[in-house]
DRENFIMAR-156183 format. One record per residue (C-alpha): residue in three letters; x, y, z. Coordinates in nm, 2 decimals, padded with zeros to 4 digits. Example, Ala and Ser with C-alpha at 12.3 -4.5 7.8 and 13.67 -1.06 7.14 Angstrom:
TIKE  residu  east  north  up
TIKE  ALA  01.23  -00.45  00.78
TIKE  SER  01.37  -00.11  00.71
***
This chain:
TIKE  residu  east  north  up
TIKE  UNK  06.94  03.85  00.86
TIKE  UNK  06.87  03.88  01.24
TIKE  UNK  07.22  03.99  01.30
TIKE  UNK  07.18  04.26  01.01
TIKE  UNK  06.84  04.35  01.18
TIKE  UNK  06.97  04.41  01.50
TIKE  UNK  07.31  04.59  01.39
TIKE  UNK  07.03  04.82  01.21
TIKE  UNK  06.85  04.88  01.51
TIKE  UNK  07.12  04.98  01.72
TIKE  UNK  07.21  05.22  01.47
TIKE  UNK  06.91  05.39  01.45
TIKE  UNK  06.86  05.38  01.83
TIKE  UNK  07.18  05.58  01.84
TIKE  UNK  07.13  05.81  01.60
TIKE  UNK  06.78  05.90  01.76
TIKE  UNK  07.01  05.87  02.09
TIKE  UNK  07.24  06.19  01.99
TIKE  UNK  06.95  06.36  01.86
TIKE  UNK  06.79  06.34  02.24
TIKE  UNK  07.10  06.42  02.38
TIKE  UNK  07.19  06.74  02.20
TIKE  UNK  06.82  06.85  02.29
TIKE  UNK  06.87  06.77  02.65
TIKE  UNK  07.19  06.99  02.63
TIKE  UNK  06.98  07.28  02.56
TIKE  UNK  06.76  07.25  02.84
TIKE  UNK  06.65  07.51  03.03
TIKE  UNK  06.84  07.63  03.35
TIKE  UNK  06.73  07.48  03.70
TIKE  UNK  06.60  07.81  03.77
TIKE  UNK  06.24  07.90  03.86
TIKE  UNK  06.02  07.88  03.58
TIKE  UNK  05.91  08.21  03.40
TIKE  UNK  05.53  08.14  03.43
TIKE  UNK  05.32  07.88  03.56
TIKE  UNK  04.99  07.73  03.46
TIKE  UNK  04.77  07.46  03.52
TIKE  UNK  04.61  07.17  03.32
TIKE  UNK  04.28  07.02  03.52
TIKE  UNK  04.19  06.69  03.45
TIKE  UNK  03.96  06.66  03.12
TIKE  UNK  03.74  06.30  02.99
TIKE  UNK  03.84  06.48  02.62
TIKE  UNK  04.03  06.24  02.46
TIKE  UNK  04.08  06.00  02.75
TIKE  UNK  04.11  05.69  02.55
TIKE  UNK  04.38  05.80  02.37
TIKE  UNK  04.56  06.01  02.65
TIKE  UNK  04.57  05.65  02.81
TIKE  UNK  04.71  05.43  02.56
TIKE  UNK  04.94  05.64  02.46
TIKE  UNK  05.09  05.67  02.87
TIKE  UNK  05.07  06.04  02.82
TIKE  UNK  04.93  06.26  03.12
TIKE  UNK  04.82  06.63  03.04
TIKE  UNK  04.68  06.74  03.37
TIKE  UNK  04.93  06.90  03.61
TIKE  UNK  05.14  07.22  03.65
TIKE  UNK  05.35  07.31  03.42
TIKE  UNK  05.58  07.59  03.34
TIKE  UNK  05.80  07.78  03.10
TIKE  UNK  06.16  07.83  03.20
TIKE  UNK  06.45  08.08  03.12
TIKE  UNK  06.72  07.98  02.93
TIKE  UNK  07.05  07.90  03.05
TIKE  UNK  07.29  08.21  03.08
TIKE  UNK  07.60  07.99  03.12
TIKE  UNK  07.50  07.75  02.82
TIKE  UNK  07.42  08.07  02.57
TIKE  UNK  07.76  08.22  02.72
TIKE  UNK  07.98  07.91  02.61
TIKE  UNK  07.79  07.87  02.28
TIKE  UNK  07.88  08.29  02.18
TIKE  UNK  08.27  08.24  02.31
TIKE  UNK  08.29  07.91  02.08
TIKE  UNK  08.19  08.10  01.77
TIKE  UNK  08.42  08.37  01.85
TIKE  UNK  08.72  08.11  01.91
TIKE  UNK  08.54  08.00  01.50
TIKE  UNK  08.61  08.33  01.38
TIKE  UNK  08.89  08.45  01.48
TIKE  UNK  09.03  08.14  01.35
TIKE  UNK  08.85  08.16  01.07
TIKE  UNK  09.02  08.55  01.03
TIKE  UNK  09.37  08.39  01.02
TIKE  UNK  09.33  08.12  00.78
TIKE  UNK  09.15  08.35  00.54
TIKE  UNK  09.43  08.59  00.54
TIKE  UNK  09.67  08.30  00.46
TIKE  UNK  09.46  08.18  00.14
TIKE  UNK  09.39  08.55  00.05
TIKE  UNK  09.77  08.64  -00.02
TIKE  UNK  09.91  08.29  -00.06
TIKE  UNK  09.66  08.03  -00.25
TIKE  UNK  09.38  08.30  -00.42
TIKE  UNK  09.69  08.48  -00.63
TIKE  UNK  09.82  08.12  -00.77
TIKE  UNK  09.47  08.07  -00.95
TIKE  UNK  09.50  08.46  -01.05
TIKE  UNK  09.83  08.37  -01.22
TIKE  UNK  09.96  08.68  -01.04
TIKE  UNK  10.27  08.46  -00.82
TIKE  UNK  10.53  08.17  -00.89
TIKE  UNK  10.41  07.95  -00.64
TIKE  UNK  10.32  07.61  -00.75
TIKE  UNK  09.99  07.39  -00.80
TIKE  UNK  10.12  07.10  -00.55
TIKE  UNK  10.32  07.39  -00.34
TIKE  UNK  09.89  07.47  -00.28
TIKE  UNK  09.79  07.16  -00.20
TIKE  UNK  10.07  07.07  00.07
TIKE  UNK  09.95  07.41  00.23
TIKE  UNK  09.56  07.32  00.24
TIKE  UNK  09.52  06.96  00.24
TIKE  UNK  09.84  06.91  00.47
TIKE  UNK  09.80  07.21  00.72
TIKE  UNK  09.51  07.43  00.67
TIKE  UNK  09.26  07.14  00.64
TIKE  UNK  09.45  06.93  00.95
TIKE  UNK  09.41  07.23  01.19
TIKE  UNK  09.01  07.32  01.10
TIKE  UNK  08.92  06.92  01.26
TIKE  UNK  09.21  06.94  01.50
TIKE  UNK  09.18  07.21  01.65
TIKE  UNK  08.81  07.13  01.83
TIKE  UNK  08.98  06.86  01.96
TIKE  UNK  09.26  07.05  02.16
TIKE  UNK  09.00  07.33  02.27
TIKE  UNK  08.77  07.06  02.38
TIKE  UNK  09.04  06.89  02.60
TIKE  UNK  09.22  07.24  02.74
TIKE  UNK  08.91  07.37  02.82
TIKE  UNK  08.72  07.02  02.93
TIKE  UNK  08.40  07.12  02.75
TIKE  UNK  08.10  06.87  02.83
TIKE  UNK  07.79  07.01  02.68
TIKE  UNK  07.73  06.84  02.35
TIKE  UNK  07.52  07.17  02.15
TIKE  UNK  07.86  07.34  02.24
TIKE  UNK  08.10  07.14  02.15
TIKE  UNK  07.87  07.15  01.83
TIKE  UNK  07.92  07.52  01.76
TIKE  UNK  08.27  07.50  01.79
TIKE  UNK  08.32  07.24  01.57
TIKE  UNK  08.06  07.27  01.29
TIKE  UNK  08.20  07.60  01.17
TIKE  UNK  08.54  07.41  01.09
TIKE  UNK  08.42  07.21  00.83
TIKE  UNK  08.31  07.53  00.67
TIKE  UNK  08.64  07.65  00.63
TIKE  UNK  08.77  07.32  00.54
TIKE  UNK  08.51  07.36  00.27
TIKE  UNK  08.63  07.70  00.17
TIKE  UNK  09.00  07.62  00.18
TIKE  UNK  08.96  07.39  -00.10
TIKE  UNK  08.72  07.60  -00.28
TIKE  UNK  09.02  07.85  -00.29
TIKE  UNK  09.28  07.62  -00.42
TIKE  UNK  09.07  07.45  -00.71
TIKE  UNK  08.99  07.85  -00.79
TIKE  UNK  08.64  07.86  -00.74
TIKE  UNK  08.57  08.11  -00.50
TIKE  UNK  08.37  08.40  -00.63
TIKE  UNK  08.54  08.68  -00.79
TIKE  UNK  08.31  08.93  -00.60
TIKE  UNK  08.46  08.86  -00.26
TIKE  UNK  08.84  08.86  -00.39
TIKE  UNK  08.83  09.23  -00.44
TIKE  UNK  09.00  09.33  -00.05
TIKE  UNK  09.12  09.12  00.27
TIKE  UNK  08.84  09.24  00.42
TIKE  UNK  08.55  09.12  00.17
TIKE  UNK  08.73  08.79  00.20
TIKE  UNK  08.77  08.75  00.54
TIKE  UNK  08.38  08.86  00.58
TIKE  UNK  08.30  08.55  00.32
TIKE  UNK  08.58  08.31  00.51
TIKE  UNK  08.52  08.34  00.85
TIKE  UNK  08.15  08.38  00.85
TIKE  UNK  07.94  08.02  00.92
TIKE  UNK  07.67  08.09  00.69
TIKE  UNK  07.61  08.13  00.33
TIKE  UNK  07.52  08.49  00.19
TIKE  UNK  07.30  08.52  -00.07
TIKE  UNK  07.38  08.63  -00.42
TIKE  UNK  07.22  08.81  -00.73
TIKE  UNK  07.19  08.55  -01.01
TIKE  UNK  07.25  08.83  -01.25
TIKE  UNK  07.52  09.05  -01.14
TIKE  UNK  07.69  08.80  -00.90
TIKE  UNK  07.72  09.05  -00.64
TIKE  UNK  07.61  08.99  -00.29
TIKE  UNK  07.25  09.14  -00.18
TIKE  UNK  07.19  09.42  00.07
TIKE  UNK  07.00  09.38  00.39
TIKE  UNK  06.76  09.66  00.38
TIKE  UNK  06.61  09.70  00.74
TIKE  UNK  06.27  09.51  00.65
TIKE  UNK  06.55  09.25  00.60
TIKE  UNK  06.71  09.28  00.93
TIKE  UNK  06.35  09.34  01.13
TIKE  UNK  06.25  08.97  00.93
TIKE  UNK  06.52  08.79  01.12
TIKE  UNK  06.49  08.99  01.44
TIKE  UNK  06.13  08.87  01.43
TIKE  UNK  06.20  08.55  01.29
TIKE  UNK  06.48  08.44  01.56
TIKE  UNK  06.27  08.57  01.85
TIKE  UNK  05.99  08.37  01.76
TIKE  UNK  06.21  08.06  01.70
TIKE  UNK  06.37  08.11  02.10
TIKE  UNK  06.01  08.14  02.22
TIKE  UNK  05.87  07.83  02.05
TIKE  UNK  06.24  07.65  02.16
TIKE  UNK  06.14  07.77  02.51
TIKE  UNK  05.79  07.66  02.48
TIKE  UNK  05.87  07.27  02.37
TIKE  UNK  06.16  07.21  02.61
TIKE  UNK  05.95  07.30  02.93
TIKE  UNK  05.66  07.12  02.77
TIKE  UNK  05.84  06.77  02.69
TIKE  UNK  06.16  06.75  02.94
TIKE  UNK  05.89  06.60  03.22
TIKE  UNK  05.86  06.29  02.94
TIKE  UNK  06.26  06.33  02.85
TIKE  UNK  06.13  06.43  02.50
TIKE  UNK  05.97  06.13  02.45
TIKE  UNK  05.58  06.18  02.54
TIKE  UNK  05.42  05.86  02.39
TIKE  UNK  05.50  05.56  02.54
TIKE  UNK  05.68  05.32  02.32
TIKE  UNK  05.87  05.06  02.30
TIKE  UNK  06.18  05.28  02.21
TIKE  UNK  06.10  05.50  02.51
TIKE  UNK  06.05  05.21  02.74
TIKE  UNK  06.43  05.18  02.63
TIKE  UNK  06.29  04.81  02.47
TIKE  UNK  06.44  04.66  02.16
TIKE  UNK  06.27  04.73  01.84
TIKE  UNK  06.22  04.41  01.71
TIKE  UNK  05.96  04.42  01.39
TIKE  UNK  05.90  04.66  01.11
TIKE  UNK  05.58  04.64  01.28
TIKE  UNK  05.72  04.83  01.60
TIKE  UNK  05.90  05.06  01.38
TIKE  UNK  05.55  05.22  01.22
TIKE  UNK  05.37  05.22  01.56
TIKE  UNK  05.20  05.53  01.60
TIKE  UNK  05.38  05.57  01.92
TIKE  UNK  05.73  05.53  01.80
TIKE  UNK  05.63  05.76  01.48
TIKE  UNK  05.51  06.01  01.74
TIKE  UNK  05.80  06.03  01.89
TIKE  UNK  06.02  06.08  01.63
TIKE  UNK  05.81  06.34  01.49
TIKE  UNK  05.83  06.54  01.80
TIKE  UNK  06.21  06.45  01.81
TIKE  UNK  06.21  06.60  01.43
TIKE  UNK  06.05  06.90  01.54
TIKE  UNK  06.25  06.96  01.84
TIKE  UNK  06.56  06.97  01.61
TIKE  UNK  06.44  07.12  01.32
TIKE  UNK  06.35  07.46  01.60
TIKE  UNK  06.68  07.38  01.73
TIKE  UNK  06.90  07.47  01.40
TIKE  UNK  06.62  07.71  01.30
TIKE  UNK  06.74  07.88  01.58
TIKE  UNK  07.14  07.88  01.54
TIKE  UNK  07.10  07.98  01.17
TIKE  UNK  06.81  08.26  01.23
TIKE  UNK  07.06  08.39  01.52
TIKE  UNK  07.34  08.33  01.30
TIKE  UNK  07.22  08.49  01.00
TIKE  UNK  07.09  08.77  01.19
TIKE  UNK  07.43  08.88  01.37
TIKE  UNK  07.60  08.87  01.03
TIKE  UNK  07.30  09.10  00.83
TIKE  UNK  07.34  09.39  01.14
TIKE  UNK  07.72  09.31  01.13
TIKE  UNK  07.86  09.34  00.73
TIKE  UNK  07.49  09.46  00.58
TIKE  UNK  07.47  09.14  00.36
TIKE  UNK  07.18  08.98  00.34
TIKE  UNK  07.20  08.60  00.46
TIKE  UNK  07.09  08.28  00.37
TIKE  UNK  06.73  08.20  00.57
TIKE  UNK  06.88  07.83  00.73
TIKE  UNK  06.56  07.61  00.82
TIKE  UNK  06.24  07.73  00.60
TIKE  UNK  05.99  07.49  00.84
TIKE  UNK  06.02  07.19  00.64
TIKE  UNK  05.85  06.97  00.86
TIKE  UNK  05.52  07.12  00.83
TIKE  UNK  05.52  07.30  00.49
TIKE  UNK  05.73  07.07  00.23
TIKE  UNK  05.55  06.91  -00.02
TIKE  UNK  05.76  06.61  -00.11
TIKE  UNK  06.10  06.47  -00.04
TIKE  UNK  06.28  06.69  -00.27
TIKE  UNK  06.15  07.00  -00.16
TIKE  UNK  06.25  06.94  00.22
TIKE  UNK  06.58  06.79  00.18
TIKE  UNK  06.65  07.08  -00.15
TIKE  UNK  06.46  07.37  -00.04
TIKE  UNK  06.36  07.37  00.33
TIKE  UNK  06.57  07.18  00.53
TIKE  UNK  06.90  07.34  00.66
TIKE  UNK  06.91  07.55  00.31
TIKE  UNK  07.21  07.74  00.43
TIKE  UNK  07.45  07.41  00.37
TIKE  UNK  07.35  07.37  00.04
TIKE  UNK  07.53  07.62  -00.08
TIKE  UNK  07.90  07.53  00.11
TIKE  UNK  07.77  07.16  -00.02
TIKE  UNK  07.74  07.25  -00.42
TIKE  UNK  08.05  07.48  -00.43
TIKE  UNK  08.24  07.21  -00.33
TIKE  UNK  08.09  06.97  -00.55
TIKE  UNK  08.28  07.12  -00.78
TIKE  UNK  08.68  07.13  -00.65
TIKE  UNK  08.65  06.77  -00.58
TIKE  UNK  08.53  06.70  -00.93
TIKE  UNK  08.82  06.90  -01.07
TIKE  UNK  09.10  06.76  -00.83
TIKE  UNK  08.93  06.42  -00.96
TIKE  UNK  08.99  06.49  -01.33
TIKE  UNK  09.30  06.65  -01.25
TIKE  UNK  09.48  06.34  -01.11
TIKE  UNK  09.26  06.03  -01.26
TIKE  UNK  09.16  06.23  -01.60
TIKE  UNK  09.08  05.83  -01.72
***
């Protein structure tokens, strides 16, 4: 049980770990901060600024974001699509016809093509830019790869035939659904994708600018304590030891502000993301992060409604093809 306990612990310390790190990745540039302004010394809430081992009073500033980091971030997701262009061409006129009944080409011809090339190159290939280019920055080497397992996704949603007819009209409409790292949103009636009207577009303008300012706001105000204000155990880089140490209010305050930090983090990816895509093709995208951690209700409703919404729908699709290649093979 001790062994079990502390092989759990380690885990979790990890996990929590990555978190941190991608956070830190993020950071703001070394460059002098925006604004300024200070925080005098107040007796409000002195008890528990003290046994907590946090310090408000001080200077503190917001900073500018990193130019080189944003840079690298943009040419990784254009390295995404442009692959992302050339495998969708290749399911477009060689796998989407098979489940049209419109060529000769066989079932298993299809599955030799996806699962033994197309699927091999969207995980390899992050590898091999990653080492030709020597990429350190962990939130980069994110966006480069996170996008593959879209179209990993998507390539076997084209060979079990359950890609939506809507987008197999043209190339181009399919290429648009392919190669783009977010989910669009359809109309339950007609199947057809929606519209972004410009009250659409002017919502995510507003809604990814917001995001960057509040991203801005929490990095320059916790990367003094390295994102971990309260002072616990965990912080003090000491073993967890007890359930106990687990639900102190310390610990739990840390990984609230370690949830929150994260949540603005891929709030902001998918507001960015969704937003370049509505000004770009005119469809209306999937909102990705719908503030779960202050405004769900229950489990269900964060993990099913709020929290990273835009992977549901790459998640369900696919529920699907594996359930059919399941049946297919092992019908008993």
């Amino acid at each position: 049980n001790s062994t079990r306990h502390n092989q759990t612990a380690q885990t979790i310390r990890k996990n929590m770990a990555s978190i941190l790190s991608l956070i830190q990745s993020i950071a703001a540039s070394k460059s002098e901060p925006l604004m300024k302004f200070d925080v005098p010394n107040t007796t409000f809430g002195d008890a528990f600024f003290a046994q907590s081992g946090i310090r408000i009073e001080g200077t503190y500033g917001i900073s500018s974001p990193s130019l080189q980091f944003w840079f690298g971030c943009t040419l990784m997701m254009v390295i995404d699509v442009i692959f992302g262009l050339m495998i969708s061409s290749i399911l477009y006129y060689y796998v989407l016809p098979t489940n049209l009944k419109q060529t000769s080409i066989s079932k298993s011809n299809i599955y030799v093509l996806g699962f033994g090339v197309i699927i091999p190159c969207c995980y390899l290939l992050p590898y091999a830019v990653i080492d030709a280019t020597g990429i350190q920055n962990s939130v980069v080497r994110f966006t480069l790869s996170a996008p593959m397992v879209f179209y990993a996704f998507r390539c076997v949603e084209a060979m079990c035939g359950f890609v939506p007819p809507v987008v197999t009209s043209s190339p181009l409409d399919y290429a648009i659904y392919y190669a783009t790292p977010t989910e669009f949103m359809f109309d339950r009636k007609s199947g057809q994708r929606v519209m972004a009207t410009l009250h659409d577009i002017r919502r995510s303008l507003i809604g990814a600018t917001k995001t960057l300012i509040t991203n801005l706001i929490l990095m320059s105000l916790f990367s003094s304590y390295n994102y971990e204000p309260f002072q616990s155990m965990n912080a003090r880089e000491e073993s967890l030891s007890s359930i106990r140490d687990y639900l102190d209010m310390k610990h739990l305050g840390n990984c609230f502000i370690t949830a929150m930090m994260f949540q603005q983090l891929v709030g902001l990816f998918g507001s960015a993301t969704a937003l370049t895509i509505e000004v770009m093709t005119g469809y209306r995208a999937v909102e990705s992060m719908r503030n779960p951690v202050m405004e769900a209700t229950s489990p269900s409703d964060f993990w099913g409604r709020r929290w990273n919404v835009a992977v549901h729908g790459v998640l369900k699709v696919c529920d699907s093809p594996f359930l059919f290649i399941s049946y297919s093979y092992f019908p008993s």
